[in-house]
Structures are given as structure tokens and as C-alpha cells.
C-alpha positions as a printed NumPy array, in Angstrom:
array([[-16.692, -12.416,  51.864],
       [-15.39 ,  -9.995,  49.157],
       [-11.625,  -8.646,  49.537],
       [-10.492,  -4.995,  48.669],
       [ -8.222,  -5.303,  45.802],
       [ -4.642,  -4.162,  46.755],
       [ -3.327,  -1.887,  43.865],
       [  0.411,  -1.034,  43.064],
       [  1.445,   1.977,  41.871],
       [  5.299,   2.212,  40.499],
       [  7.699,   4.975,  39.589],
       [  9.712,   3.818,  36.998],
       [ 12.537,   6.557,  35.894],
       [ 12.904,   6.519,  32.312],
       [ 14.844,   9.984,  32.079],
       [ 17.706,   8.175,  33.973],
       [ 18.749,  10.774,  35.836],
       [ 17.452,  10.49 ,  39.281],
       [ 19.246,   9.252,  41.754],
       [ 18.01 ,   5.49 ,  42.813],
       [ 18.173,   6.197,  46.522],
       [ 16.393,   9.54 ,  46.079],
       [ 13.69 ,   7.669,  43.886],
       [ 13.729,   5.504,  46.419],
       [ 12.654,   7.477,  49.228],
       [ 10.207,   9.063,  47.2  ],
       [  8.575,   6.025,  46.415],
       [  8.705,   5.418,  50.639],
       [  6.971,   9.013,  51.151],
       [  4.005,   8.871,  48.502],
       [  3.721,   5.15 ,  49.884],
       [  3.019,   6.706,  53.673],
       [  0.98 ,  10.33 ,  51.672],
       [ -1.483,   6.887,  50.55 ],
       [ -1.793,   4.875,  53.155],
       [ -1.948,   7.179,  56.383],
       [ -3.475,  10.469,  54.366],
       [ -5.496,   9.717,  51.256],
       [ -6.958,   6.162,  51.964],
       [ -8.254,   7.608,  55.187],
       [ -9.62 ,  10.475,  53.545],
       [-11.265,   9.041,  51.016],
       [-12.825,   5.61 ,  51.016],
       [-12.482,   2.376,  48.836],
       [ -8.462,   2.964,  48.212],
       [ -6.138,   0.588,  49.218],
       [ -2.931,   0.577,  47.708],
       [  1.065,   0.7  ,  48.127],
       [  3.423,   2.545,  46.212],
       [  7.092,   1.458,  45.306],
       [  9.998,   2.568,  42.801],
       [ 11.41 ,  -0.195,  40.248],
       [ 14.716,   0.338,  38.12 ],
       [ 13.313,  -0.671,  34.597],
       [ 10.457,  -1.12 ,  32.772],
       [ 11.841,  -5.051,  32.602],
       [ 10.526,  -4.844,  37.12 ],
       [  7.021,  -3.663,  36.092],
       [  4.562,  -6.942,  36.89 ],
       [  1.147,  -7.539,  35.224],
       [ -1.48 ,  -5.422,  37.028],
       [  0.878,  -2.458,  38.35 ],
       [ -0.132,   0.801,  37.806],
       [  2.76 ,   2.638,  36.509],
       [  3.956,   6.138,  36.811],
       [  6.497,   7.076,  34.48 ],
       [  8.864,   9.47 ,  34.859],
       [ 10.006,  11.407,  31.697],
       [ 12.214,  14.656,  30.519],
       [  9.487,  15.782,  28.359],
       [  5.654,  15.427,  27.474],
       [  4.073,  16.246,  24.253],
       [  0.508,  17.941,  23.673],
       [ -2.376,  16.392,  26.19 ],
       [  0.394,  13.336,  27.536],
       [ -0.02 ,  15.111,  30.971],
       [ -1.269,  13.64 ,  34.194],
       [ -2.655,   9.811,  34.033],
       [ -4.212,   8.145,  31.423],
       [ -5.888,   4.582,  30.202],
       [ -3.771,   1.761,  28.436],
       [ -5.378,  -0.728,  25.494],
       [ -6.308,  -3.071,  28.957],
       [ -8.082,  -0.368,  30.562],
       [ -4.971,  -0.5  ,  33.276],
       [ -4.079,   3.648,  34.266],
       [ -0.757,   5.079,  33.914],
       [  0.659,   8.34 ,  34.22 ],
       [  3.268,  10.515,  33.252],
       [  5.061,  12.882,  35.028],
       [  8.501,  15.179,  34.413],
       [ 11.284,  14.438,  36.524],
       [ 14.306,  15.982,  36.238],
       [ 17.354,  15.502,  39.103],
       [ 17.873,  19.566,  39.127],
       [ 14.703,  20.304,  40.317],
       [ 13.263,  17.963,  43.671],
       [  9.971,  19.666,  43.216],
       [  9.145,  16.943,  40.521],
       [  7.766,  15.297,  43.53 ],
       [  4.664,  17.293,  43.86 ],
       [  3.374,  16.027,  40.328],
       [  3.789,  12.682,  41.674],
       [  2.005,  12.404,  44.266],
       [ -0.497,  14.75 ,  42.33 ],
       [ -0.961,  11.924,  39.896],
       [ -0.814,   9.387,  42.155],
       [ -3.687,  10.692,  44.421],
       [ -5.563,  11.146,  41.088],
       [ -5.72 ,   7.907,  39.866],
       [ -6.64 ,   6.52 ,  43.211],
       [ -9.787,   8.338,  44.203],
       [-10.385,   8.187,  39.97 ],
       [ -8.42 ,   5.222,  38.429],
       [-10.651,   5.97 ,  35.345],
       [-10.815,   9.616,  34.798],
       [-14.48 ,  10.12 ,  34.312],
       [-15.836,  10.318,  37.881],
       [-18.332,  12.786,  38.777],
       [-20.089,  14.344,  41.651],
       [-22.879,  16.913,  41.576],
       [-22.857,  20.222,  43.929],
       [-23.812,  23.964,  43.736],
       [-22.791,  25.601,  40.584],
       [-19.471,  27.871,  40.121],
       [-18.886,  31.165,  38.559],
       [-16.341,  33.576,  38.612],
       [-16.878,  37.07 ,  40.01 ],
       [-14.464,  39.564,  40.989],
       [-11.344,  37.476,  39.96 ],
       [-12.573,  34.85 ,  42.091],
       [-14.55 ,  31.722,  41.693],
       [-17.612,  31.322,  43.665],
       [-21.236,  29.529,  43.987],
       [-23.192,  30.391,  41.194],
       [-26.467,  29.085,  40.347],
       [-28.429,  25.406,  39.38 ],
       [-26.086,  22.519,  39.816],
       [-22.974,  20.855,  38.268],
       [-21.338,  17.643,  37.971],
       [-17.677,  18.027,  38.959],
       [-15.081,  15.573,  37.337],
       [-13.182,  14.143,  40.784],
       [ -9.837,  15.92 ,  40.393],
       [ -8.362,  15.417,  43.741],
       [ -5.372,  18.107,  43.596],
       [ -5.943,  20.321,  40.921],
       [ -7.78 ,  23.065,  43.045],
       [ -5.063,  23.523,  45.238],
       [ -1.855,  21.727,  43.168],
       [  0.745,  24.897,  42.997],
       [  3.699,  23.884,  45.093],
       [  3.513,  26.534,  47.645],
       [  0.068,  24.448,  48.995],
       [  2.643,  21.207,  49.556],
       [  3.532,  19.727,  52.686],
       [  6.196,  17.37 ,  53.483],
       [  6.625,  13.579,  54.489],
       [  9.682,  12.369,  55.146],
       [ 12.425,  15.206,  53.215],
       [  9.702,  14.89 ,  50.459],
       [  7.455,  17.242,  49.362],
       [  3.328,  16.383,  48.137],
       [  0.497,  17.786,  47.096],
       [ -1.912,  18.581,  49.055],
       [ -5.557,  17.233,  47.804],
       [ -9.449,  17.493,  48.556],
       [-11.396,  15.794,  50.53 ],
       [-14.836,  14.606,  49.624],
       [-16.466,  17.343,  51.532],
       [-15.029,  19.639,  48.853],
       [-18.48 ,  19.006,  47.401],
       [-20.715,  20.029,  50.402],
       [-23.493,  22.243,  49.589],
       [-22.217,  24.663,  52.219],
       [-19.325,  25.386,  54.675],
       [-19.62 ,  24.471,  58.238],
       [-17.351,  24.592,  61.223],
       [-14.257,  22.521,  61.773],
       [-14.635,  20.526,  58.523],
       [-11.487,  19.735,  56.367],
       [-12.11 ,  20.367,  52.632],
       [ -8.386,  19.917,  51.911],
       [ -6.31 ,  17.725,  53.685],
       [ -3.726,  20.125,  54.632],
       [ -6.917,  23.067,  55.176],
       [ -5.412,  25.439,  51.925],
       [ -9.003,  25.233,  50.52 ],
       [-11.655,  26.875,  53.624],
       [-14.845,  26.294,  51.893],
       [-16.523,  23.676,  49.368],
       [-15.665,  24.417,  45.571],
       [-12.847,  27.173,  46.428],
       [-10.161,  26.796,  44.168],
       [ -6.739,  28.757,  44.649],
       [ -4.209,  30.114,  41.965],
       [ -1.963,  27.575,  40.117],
       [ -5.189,  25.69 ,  39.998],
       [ -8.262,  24.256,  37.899],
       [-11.519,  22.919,  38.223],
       [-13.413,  20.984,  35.02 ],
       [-17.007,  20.35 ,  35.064],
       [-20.127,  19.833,  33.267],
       [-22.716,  22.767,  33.328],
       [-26.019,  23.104,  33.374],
       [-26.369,  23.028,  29.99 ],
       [-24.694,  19.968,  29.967],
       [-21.334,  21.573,  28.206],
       [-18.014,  20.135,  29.259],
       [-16.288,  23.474,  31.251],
       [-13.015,  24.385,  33.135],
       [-12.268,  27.701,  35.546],
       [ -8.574,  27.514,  35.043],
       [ -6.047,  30.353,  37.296],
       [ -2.652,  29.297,  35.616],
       [ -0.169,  32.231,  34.44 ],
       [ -3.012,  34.839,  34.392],
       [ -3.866,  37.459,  37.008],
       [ -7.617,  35.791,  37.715],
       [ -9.566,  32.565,  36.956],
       [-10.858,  32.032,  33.046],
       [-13.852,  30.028,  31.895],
       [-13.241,  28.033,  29.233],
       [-15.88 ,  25.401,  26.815],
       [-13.874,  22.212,  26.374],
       [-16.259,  20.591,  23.994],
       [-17.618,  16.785,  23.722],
       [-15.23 ,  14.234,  24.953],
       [-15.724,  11.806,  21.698],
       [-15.463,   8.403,  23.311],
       [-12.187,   9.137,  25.683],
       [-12.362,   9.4  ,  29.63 ],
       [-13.226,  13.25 ,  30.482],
       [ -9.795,  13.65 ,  32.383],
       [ -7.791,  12.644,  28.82 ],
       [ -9.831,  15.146,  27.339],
       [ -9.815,  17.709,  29.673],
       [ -5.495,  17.429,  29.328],
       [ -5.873,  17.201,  25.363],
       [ -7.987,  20.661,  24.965],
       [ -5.529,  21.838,  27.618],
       [ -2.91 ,  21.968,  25.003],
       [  0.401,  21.829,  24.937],
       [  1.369,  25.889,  25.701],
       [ -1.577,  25.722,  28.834],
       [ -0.357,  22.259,  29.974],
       [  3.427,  23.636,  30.046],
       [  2.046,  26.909,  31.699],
       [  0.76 ,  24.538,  34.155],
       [  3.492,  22.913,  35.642],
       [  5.576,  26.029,  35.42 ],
       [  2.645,  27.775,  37.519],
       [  2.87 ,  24.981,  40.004],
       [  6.417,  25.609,  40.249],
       [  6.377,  29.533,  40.265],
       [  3.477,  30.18 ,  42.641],
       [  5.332,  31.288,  45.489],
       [  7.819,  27.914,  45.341],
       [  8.069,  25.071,  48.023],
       [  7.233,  27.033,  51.025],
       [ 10.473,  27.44 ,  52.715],
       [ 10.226,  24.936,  55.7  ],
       [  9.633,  22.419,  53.159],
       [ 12.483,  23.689,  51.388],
       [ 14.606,  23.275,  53.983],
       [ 13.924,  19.436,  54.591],
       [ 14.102,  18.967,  51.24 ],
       [ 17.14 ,  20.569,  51.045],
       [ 18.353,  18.42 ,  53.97 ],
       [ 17.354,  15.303,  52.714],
       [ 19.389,  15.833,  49.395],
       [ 22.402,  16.35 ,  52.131],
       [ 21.9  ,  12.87 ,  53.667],
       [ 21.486,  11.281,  50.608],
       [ 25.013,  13.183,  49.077],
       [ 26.959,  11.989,  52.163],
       [ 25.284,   8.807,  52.138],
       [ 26.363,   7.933,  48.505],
       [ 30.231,   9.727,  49.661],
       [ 30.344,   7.121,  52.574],
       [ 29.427,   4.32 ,  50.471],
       [ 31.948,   5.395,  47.916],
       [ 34.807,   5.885,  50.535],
       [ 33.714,   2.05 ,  51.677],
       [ 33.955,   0.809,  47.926],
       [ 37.843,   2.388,  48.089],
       [ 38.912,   0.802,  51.099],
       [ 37.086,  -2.205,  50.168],
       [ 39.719,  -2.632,  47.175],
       [ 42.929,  -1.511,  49.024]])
């Protein structure tokens, strides 16, 4: 009898300037977000999450998630190496805790897609009166599991740490019905909805590579993201992003209406515990030497 295969996805900090026991408990929350939320969500994921201090920790077969100051042009979200093994990269900085959410973005991403190029086929999308809804014929939707509902103000919190909220597979149901979940946390109400800060990429009708993206602008845009020349559809969707949209982006996910202010808060109090932790274990260190 076959075995699941137990993947391990790692935050390594390569900006070196979050804290260790901060990283730590982030690693502990998307860990839970995994196990008790997405894997029971969506089928066929089994995996752990866990934080190592150098790239020197990473072990053959871990998935890493690097966390960096910067990104240039289409290095966004998760990606494939030379082995076919998915990564990710993700900007961290220790000034602003809301990093978080783009973790556990990308980590939910390359679990229900480790590869970038899945698809699934439901009603068509268009957008009418700045919003996006069904349309006609059908499309094949590349499996993005937060980007319809990734701004920060759709997070909830595990733990003092806040995630992103994702889809489930229902997202793709040919019609709404009553008491079904199409995002884990219920932002989205209704299959293919997608709310501001967010994006959806798909192939048309006419077999063209599109995205309805609602980032820094006052209603959703269409936009033709051309053939994907050989790399998976999610690298390509980030590449023809750009480097000004990617940017816009993040800052969208950041802008739109903020962590919503109970989430704040326990963020806000976990960064307390952690400060008084580190001042007891200093105080400990000084009497330790006396």
C-alpha cells in the first residue's frame, strides 16, 4: 500500500533581521494554518512547516521559502528550481509583522499547486459594473489558492499570527448554494467572486492566457498575458505582472483596509510577549555572570 509523501516547507530568513523566536512562532502558526485548515480543505496535502537559521539547515527535498528585503521583476510568489523542487520568495522585513500574510499566501500556493500550472474548468468571468461576474462559455482557471481574496484586511489569525485566508475547491462550482464555504474564512460568498487587492488568471475561450486583476485601481482590469513559452503558467503569470504591478501588489495587500484590528491587536500582543520574553532572558544572562 502506497504512502502520502510528507513534504517540508522551511522559512529560511536571509534578510537577517527577524527575530528567531518571532520566526519561530511563525513557522508554529503556518504549521497549524496547514495541517488543521488547508489539508482538510483541500485533499492530497500533507505537509509540516518549520523555520531553520541558515541556508547550511536546509535538507535535500525541503521546500524552501525564502525570506528577502527585496524582489526583482517576476521573482514574486513560488517558483521551480533546476530539480523541479518549488521555492518561494517572500519580503520580510522586522518593521512590518504583516510579512506574514505573504507567507502563508505562498505556502498555501505551492501546496494545493506545487507546480504552478494546475487548472480547473468552470463558468466563464467578465467584468461588469466594476465587478467581476459569470460571463459566458467556459474557462480553465490556474489554481491560485489566495489570490482572490489575499489583501490583508481578509486575514485571520492563529496563534498572535496573522494568514491569508484561501479558497476552497468549491470556488469552482457552477453555482452558489446554501451553507457552502468557498473561502475558508467565508470573505468570498459565491464561486469565482474575487474581492479588491486581488487577481484571478485564466485561460479563455479562445484559448488566450488572461488575468482580472483589482490592485491600486478603483475596479477590476482585464488584461492578455500572452503564451507562457515553456515556463509553468504561475512564473509567467508573475513575469508579465512586472515589476511596478507586482510592487503595487503587495502594497495593495498591505493598504486595503490593513490587518483588521482584532488581528492587530494579537499581533500586537504577541510582539509584547516575545519583547519581554527576550528582556527576561537577558536579565537571566546578567545574573547568570554576577
Amino acid at each position: 500500500m502506497s504512502t502520502q509523501q510528507m513534504n517540508s516547507v522551511v522559512l529560511v530568513d536571509l534578510t537577517g533581521t527577524i527575530d528567531p523566536a518571532f520566526l519561530s512562532q511563525v513557522s508554529s502558526a503556518l504549521d497549524q494554518q496547514v495541517t488543521r485548515d488547508l489539508a482538510t480543505t483541500w485533499s492530497g496535502i500533507s505537509a509540516h512547516v518549520k523555520a531553520v537559521s541558515s541556508l547550511s539547515s536546509l535538507r535535500r527535498g525541503d521546500w524552501p521559502v525564502y525570506l528577502v528585503a527585496t524582489l526583482p521583476p517576476g521573482e514574486g510568489g513560488y517558483h521551480q528550481d533546476k530539480n523541479k523542487r518549488p521555492y518561494a520568495k517572500v519580503i520580510a522585513s522586522a518593521d512590518d509583522p504583516s510579512w506574514t500574510v505573504d507567507a502563508s499566501h505562498e505556502v498555501c500556493e505551492m501546496l494545493v499547486d506545487p507546480y504552478g500550472s494546475r487548472l480547473q474548468a468552470s463558468n466563464g468571468i467578465m467584468i461588469q459594473g466594476g465587478q467581476v461576474v459569470d460571463g459566458d462559455g467556459t474557462f480553465e482557471y490556474l489554481v491560485e489558492a489566495c489570490d482572490p481574496c489575499e489583501a490583508n484586511n481578509f486575514a485571520y489569525e492563529i496563534a498572535g499570527v496573522a494568514v491569508s485566508d484561501f479558497i476552497t475547491p468549491n470556488y469552482y462550482d457552477s453555482d452558489a448554494r446554501p451553507g457552502v464555504r468557498y473561502s475558508f474564512q467565508g470573505n468570498i460568498t459565491r464561486p469565482r467572486q474575487m474581492l479588491e487587492g486581488g487577481y484571478i488568471s485564466f485561460v479563455n475561450a479562445a484559448d488566450e492566457l488572461q488575468q482580472i486583476l483589482w490592485v491600486d485601481t478603483p475596479q477590476p482590469v482585464l488584461k492578455t498575458l500572452g503564451p507562457a513559452n515553456g515556463m509553468s503558467l504561475r512564473e509567467h503569470v508573475h513575469l508579465q505582472m512586472g515589476e511596478a504591478a507586482y510592487k503595487a501588489k503587495h502594497l495593495q495587500r498591505r493598504k486595503a483596509g490593513g490587518l483588521r484590528k482584532d488581528i492587530q491587536r494579537r499581533v500586537n500582543a504577541t510582539s509584547i510577549e516575545l519583547e519581554a520574553a527576550r528582556a527576561r532572558a537577558g536579565l537571566l544572562k546578567t545574573l547568570h555572570r554576577l
